[in-house]
C-alpha positions in Angstrom: 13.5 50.1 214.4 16.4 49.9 211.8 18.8 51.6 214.6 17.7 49.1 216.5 18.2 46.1 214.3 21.7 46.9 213.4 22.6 47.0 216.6 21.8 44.0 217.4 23.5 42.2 214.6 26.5 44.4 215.0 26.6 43.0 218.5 25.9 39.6 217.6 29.0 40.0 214.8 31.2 40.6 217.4 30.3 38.4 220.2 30.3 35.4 218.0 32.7 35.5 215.1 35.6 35.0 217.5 33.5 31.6 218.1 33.5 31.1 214.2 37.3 31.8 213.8 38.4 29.5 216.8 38.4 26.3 214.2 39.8 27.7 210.9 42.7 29.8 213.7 44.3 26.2 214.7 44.7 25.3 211.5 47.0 28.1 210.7 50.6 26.4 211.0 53.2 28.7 213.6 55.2 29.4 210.7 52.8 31.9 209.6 51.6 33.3 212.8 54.9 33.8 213.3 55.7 35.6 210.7 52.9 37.5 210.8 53.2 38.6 214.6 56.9 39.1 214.1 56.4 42.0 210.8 53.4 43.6 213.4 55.8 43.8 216.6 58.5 44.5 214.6 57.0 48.0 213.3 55.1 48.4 216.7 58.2 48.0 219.0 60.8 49.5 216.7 61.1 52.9 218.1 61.7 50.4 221.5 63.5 47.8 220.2 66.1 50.6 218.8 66.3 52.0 221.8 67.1 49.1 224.6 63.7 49.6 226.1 62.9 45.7 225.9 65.8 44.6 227.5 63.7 43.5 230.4 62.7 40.5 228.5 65.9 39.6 228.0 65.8 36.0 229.4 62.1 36.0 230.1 58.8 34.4 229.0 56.0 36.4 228.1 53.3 33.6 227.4 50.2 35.4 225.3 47.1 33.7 225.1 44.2 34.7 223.2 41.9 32.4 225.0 38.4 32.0 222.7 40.7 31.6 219.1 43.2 29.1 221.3 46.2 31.0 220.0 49.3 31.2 222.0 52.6 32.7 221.3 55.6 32.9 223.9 57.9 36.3 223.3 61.2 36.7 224.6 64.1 39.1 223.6 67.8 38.2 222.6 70.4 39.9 220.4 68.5 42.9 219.7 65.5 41.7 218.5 62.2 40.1 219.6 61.8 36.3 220.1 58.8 33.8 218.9 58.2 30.7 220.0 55.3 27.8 220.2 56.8 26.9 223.4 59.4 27.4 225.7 60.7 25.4 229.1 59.3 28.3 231.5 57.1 31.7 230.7 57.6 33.9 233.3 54.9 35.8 233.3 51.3 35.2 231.0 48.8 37.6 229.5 45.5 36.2 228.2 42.3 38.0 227.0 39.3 37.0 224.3 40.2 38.6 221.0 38.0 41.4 221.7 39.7 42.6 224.3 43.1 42.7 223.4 41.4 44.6 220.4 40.5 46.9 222.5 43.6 47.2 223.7 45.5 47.9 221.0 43.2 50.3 219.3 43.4 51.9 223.1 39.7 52.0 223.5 40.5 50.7 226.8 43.1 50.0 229.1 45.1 46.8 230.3 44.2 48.0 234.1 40.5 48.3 233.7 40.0 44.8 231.5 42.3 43.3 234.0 40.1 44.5 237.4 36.9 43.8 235.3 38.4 40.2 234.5 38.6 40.6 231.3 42.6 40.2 231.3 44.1 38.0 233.1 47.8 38.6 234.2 49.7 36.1 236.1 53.3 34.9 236.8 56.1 37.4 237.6 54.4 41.1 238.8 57.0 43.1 238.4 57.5 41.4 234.8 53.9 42.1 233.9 53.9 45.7 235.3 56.7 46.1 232.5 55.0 44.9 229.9 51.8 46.4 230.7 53.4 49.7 230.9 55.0 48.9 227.7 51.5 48.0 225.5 49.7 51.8 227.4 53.1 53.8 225.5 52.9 51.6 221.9 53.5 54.0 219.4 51.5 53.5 216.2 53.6 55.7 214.6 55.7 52.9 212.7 52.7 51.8 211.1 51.5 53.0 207.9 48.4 55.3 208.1 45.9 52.6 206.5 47.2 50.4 209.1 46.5 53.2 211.8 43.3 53.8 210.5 42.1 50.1 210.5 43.3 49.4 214.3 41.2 52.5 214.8 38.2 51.9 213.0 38.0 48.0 213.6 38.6 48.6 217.5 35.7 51.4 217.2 33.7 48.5 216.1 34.1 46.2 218.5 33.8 48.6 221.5 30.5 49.5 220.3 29.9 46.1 219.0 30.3 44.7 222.7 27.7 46.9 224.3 24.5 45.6 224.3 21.5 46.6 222.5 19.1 45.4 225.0 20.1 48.1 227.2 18.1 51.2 227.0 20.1 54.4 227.9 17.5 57.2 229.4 19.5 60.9 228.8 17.8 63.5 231.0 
């Protein structure tokens, strides 16, 4: 009955805190989020920014939307280094997703291709651009990162994969 119980909150926890956190997320001024985004890619994408393997963005738009917090970031490369921006004149290609599932994603508890057939990513704009970038987030290499930070991208993205099935669902093992 307990088992059962926790479940259900745990599933309620993360279906609707994104909901809770779309309000107090607008209010965060770019500054910070950019900031914030660029010390995270930064120590993601090192090991590929030292080693020219971005250079496709060079003079391209990646537009990222994380649709249910209504956060968006455009990325672009130049000199070396990763660009962030609120805007820009034309993305070239946009990746948007609920916070959940670009969770997922980065704790690799799914991949880009399967959220993106289920409709749970949605890619659109220049294919060839997006096939880059997708290949690029299936190789991140967490080994930048320090190992609490490994560990929480782990753990947290363990909790919302089991966190997004639902409890109602009875599974019957033979």
């Amino acid at each position: 009955m307990f088992k059962s119980m926790f479940a259900n909150i745990h599933h309620q926890v993360v279906i609707n805190t994104p909901k809770l956190l779309a309000i107090p997320s607008s209010f965060i001024p770019f500054f910070v989020q950019k900031k914030l985004l660029s010390d995270l890619l930064d120590k993601v994408f090192a090991e590929a920014l030292d080693e020219g393997e971005l250079l496709f963005l060079q003079d391209k738009w990646l537009k990222v939307e994380v649709t249910d917090l209504k956060l968006t970031w455009f990325l672009s490369f130049a000199e070396g280094k990763l660009i962030i921006a609120d805007h820009c004149e034309q993305e070239d290609v946009t990746f948007s997703g609920a916070v959940n599932e670009l969770i997922l994603i980065a704790g690799r508890k799914e991949d880009p291709d399967t959220l993106f057939f289920q409709r749970r990513l949605s890619i659109q704009g220049d294919t060839e651009l997006g096939l880059e970038i997708k290949n690029l987030l299936e190789n991140i290499d967490f080994d930048n990162l320090s190992p609490l930070a490994k560990k929480a991208i782990g753990s947290f993205s363990s909790f919302v994969q089991q966190g997004l099935l639902d409890p109602e669902i009875k599974v019957v093992t033979a």
